[in-house]
MIMIRO-66237 format. One record per residue (C-alpha): residue in three letters; y, z, x. Coordinates in steps of 0.05 Angstrom, whole numbers, padded with zeros to 5 digits, always signed. Each point is the difference from the previous one (the first is absolute). Layout:
N
alaYZX/...
END
This chain:
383
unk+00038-00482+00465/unk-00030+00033+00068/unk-00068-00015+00009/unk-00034+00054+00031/unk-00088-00017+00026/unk-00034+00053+00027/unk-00069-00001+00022/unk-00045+00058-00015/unk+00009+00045+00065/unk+00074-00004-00006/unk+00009+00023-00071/unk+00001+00077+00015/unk+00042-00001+00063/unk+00046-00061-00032/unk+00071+00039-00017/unk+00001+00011-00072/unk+00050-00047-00023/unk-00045-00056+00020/unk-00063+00032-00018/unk+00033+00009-00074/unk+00021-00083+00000/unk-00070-00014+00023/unk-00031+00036-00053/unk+00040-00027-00053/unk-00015-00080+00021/unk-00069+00018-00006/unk+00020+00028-00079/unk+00038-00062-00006/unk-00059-00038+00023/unk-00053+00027-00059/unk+00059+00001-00043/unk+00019-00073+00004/unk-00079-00019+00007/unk-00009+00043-00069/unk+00058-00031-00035/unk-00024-00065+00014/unk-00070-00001-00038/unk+00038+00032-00066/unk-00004-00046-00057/unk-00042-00023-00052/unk-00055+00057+00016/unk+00043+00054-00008/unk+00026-00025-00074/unk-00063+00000-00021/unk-00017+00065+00024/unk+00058+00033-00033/unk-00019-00044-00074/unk-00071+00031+00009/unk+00030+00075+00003/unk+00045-00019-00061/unk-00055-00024-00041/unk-00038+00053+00021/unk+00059+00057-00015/unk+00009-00042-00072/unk-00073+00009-00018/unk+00007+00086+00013/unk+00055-00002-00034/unk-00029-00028-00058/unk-00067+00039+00010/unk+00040+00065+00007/unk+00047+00006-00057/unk-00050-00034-00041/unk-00051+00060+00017/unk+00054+00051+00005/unk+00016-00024-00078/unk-00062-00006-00029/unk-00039+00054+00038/unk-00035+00055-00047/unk-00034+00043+00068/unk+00030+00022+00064/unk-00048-00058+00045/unk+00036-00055-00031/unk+00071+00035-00003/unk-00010+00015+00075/unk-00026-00075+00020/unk+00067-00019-00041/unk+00039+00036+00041/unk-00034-00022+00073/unk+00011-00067-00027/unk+00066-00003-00019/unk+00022+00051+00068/unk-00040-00057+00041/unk+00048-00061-00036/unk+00065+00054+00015/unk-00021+00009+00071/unk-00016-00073+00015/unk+00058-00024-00028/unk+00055+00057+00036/unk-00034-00008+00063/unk-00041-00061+00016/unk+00036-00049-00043/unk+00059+00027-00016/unk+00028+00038+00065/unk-00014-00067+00042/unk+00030-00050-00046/unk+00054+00038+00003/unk+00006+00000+00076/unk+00009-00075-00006/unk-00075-00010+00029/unk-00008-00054-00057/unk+00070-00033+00001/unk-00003-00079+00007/unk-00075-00002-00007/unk-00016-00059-00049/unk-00038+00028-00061/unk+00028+00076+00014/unk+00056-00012-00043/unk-00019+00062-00042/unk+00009+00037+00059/unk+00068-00009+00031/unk+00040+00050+00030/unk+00055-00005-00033/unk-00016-00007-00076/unk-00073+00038+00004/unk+00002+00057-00063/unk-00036+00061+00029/unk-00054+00040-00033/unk+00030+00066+00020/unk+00062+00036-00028/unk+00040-00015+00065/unk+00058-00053-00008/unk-00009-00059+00047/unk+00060-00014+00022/unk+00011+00069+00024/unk-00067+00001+00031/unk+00008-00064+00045/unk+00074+00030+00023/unk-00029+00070+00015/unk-00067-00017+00019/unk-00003-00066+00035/unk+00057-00002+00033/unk+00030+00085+00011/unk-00066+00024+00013/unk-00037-00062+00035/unk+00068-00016+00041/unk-00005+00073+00026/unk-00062+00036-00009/unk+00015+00079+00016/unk+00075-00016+00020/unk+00041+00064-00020/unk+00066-00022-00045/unk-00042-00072-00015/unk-00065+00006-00029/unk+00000+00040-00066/unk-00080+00014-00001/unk+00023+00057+00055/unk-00003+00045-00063/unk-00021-00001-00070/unk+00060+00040-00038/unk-00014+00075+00025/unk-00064-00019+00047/unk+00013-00011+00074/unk-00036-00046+00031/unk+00024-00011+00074/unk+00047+00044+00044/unk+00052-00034-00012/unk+00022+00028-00059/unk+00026+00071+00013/unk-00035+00055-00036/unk+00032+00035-00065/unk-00021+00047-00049/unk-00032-00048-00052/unk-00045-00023+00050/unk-00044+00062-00010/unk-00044-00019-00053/unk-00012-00063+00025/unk-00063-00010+00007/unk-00009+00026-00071/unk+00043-00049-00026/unk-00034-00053+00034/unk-00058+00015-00028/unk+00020+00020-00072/unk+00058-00053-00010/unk-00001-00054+00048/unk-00078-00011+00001/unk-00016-00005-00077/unk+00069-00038-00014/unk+00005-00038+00057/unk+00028-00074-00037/unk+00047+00045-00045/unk+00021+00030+00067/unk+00010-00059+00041/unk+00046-00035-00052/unk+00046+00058+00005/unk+00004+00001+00074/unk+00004-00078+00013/unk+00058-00006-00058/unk+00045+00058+00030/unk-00019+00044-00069/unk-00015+00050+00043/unk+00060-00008+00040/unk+00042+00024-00061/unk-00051+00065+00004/unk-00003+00022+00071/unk+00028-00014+00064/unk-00049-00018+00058/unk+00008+00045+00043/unk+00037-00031+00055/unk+00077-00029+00013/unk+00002-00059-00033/unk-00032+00041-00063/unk-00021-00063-00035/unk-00060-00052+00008/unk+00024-00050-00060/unk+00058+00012-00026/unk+00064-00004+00035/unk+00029+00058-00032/unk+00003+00043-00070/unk+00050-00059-00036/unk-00012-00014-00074/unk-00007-00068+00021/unk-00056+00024+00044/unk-00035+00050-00041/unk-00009-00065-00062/unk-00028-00044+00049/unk-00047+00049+00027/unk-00020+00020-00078/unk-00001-00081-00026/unk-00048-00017+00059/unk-00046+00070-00017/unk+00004-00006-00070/unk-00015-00088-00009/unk-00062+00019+00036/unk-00024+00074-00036/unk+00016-00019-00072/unk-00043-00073-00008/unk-00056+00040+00048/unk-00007+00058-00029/unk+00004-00031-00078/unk-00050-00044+00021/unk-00043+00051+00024/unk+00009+00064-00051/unk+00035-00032-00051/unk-00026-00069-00017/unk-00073+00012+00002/unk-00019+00075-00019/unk+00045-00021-00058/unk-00051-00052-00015/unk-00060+00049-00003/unk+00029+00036-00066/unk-00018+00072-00008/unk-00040-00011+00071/unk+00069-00007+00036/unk-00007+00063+00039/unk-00075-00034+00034/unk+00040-00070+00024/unk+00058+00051+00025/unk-00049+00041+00046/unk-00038-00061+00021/unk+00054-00037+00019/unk+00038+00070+00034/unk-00067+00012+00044/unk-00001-00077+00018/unk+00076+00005+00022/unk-00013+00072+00028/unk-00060-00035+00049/unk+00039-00062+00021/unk+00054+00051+00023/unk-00040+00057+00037/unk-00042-00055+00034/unk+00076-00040+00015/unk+00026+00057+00026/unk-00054+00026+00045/unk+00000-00070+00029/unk+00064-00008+00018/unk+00017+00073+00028/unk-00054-00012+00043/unk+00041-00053+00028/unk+00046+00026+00038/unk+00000+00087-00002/unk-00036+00043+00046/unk+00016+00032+00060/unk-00021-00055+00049/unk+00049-00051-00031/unk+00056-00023+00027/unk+00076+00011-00026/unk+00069-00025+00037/unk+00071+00030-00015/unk+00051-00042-00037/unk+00027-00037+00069/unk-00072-00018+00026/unk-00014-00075+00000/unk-00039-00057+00033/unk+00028-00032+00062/unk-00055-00062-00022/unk-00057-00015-00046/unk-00050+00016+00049/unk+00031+00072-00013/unk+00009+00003-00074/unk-00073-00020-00003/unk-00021+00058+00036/unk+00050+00035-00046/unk-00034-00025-00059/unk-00072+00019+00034/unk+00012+00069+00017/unk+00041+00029-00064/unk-00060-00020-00047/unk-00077+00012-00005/unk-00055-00035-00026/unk-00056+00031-00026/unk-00080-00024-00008/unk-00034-00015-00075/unk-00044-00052-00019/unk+00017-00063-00031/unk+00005+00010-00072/unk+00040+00060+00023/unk+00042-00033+00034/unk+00017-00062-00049/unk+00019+00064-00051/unk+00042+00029+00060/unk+00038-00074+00000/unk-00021-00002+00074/unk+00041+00058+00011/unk-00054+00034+00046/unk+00021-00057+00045/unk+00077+00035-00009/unk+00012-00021+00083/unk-00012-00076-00004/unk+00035+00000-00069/unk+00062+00026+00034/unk-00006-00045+00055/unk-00013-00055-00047/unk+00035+00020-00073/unk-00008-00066-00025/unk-00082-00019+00018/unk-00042+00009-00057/unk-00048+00057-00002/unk-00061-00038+00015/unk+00028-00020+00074/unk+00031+00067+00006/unk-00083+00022-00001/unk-00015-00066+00040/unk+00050+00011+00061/unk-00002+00084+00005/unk-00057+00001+00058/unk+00036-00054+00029/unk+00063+00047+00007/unk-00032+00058+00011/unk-00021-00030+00065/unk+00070-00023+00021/unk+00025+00068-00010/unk-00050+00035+00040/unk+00009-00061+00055/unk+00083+00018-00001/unk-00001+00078-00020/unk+00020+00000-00056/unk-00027+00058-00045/unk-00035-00036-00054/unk-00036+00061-00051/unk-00053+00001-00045/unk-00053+00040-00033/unk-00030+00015-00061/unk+00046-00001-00066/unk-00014+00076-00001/unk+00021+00019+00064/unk+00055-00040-00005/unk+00029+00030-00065/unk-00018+00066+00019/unk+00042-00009+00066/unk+00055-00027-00050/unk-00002+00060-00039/unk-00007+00049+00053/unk+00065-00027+00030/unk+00037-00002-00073/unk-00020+00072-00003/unk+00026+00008+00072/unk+00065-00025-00013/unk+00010+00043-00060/unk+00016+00053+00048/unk+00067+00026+00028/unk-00027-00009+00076/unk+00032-00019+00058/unk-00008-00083+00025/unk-00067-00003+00035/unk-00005-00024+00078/unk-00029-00057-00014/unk+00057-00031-00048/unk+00052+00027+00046/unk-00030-00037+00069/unk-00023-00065-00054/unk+00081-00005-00013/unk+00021+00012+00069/unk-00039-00049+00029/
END
């Protein structure tokens, strides 16, 4: 690989080819320093978290059954939202990513047989996730989180008519239901529904096939049924005539987990400012595809506990230059890469988590209207 050192008053008149590789040794460089302290510290960080998400989930449904006033109902369901969001986001969204695979004493969190506490099937998840949408963040034709069903995230998918409610559908649909949502995107569900918009018409599925359709429906439906049982089956059937109680708690727990997941996560990488590539666009090097990675997402600013609920999501930039670092370094590294950015040019955003999802929404609402490409992505693909 071409090594590329520049000193400090080269970097801006340095052609950009070599500015890019410079700027992604210097990634490499907190990247391999970051990897190498990962171990015993960050098992026990994540078997804190689960003890901790254990004892509200206990503490919720136990107050959420047994409550007989709205102040203990309502401290059920914080409880039991805080165990759902810790475990989709902190614990579960990482493990996942592989951040725990090989660690000794992280067995119960290994990538490839960790059971998620959100209605979204794993398998389908890593495929669609990890590897479409972290291989090629904001690629037209290869990353599927370009669009949600009928809402239009990016450019790149050409406008139609059932883009105009959008932003209500976002809001009504996507935001309250977000797991239930997800599932049916990442298994191709809503493949068999709607096309996406664009040529290839598909994000999952290869095409409309019986064979395709069960597959899609087996991978939805082994995750839903055991879930949702679980969740309004199981235990407001073990309240007796107080069923309907344990249903709502356990609905407004879900319902939180999912408006707070989704208003993460579309923060990530929607608004105006963010960048999008057509189908063909890719990097010549890494040095490239990290600046790729830095300038189609956004982080956004919270506080700690905020941010352990967000799964270190704020930090969305370092996460997709590092998919596999557990949240804690994500937090621990993000000044540190902040600073390379600004020393290379790369456009590295943040803000608050208002004005971030505000932007996000304001561009949703944008691109829910029949108007012709903007300047700015017309010179972005030319150049």
């Amino acid at each position: 690989m071409q090594t590329v050192s520049l000193r400090e008053p080269e970097i801006r008149s340095a052609p950009a080819a070599d500015r890019l590789r410079a700027f992604g040794e210097e990634l490499d460089a907190i990247h391999a320093r970051v990897q190498a302290q990962i171990g015993e510290e960050d098992v026990l960080r994540v078997k804190r978290l689960r003890r901790f998400s254990r004892a509200m989930e206990v503490t919720g449904r136990a107050l959420i059954h047994f409550s007989f006033e709205p102040i203990a109902f309502a401290l059920g369901v914080i409880a039991l939202w805080l165990h759902k969001q810790v475990e989709a986001t902190e614990i579960g969204h990482t493990a996942l990513h592989g951040a725990y695979d090989g660690l000794a004493g992280a067995e119960a969190f290994q990538s490839q047989r960790f059971w998620w506490k959100v209605p979204i099937d794993e398998e389908s998840w890593r495929k669609g996730h990890n590897i479409k949408h972290h291989g090629n963040t904001n690629v037209a034709g290869r990353d599927p989180d370009i669009h949600f069903g009928p809402v239009r995230l990016t450019e790149q998918t050409p406008w139609s008519e059932h883009n105009k409610n959008q932003t209500l559908y976002a809001l009504g649909v996507i935001f309250p239901n977000f797991g239930f949502v997800m599932n049916f995107h990442f298994t191709g569900v809503h493949d068999l529904i709607q096309e996406n918009g664009r040529p290839e018409k598909y994000d999952v599925l290869p095409d409309r096939s019986w064979n395709s359709a069960k597959g899609a429906l087996w991978k939805a439906g082994r995750k839903y049924a055991p879930y949702y049982a679980y969740e309004y089956v199981l235990f407001p059937a073990l309240a007796g005539p107080m069923f309907w109680k344990v249903l709502l708690g356990n609905w407004l727990s879900e319902t939180m987990r999912d408006v707070y997941s989704a208003a993460t996560i579309f923060c990530g990488h929607v608004g105006e400012e963010v960048k999008s590539y057509p189908k063909d666009h890719k990097a010549k090097h890494r040095g490239e595809w990290y600046a790729m990675q830095v300038e189609a997402s956004n982080d956004f600013e919270v506080s700690r506990p905020l941010s352990i609920l967000c799964g270190g999501l704020d930090r969305q930039i370092e996460h997709h230059l590092f998919p596999r670092l557990p949240p804690e370094r994500l937090r621990q590294i993000a000044p540190e890469v902040k600073a390379v950015c600004e020393k290379y040019g790369v456009e590295y955003r943040t803000g608050t988590w208002w004005e971030t999802l505000k932007k996000a929404f304001g561009w949703i609402h944008r691109l829910s209207k029949n108007e012709p490409q903007p300047v700015r992505a017309i010179l972005r693909e030319m150049a």
